[in-house]
C-alpha positions as CSV (number, residue, x, y, z in Angstrom):
1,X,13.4,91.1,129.1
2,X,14.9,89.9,126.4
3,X,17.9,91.4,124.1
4,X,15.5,92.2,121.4
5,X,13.3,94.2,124.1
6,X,16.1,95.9,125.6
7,X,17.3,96.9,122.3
8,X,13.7,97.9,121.5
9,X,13.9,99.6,124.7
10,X,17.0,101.7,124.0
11,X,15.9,102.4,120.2
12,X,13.0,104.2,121.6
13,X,14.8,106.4,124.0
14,X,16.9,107.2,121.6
15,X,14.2,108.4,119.1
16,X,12.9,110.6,122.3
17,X,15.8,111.7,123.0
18,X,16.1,112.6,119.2
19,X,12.5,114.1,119.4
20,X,13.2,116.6,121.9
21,X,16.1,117.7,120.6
22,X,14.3,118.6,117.4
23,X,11.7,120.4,119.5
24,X,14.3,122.5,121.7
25,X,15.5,123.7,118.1
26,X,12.6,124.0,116.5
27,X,11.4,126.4,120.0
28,X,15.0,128.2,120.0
29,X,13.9,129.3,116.2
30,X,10.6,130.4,117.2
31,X,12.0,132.5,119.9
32,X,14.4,133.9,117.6
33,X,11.8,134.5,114.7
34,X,9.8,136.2,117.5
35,X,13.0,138.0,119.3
36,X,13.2,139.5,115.4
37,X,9.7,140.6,114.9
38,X,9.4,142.0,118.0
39,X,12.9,144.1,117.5
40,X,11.1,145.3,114.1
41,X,8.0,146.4,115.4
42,X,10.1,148.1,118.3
43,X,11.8,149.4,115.7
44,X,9.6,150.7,114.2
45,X,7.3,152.4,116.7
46,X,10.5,154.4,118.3
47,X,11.4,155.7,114.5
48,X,7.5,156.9,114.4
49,X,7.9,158.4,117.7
50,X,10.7,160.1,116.3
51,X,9.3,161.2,113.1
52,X,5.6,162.4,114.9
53,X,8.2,164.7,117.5
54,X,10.3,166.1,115.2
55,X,6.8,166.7,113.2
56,X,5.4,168.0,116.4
57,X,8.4,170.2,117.8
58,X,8.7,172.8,114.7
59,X,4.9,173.8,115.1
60,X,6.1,174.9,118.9
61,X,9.0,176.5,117.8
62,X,6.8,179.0,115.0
């Protein structure tokens, strides 16, 4: 090969190696964006378990 081909050569590695670092970020955010929904929605569906037994114990209690 020639020096223009190796430098071709490692140009192109680099802009893969480049590439999959953007994607290992741009998968870390999703995971996070998901890690946070999902924490909502947990959230949320233990506070309305909450809500409907503190609804529901009273009625025992008269």
């Amino acid at each position: 090969m020639t020096i223009d081909g190796s430098k071709q050569e490692s140009y192109r590695e680099i802009l893969v190696i480049v590439s999959l670092q953007a994607k290992e970020k741009t998968l870390i955010r999703v995971k996070y964006l998901l890690g946070t929904t999902f924490k909502a929605a947990r959230n949320r569906f233990l506070s309305f378990l909450i809500s409907q037994m503190f609804d529901f114990f009273p009625k025992l209690y008269i």
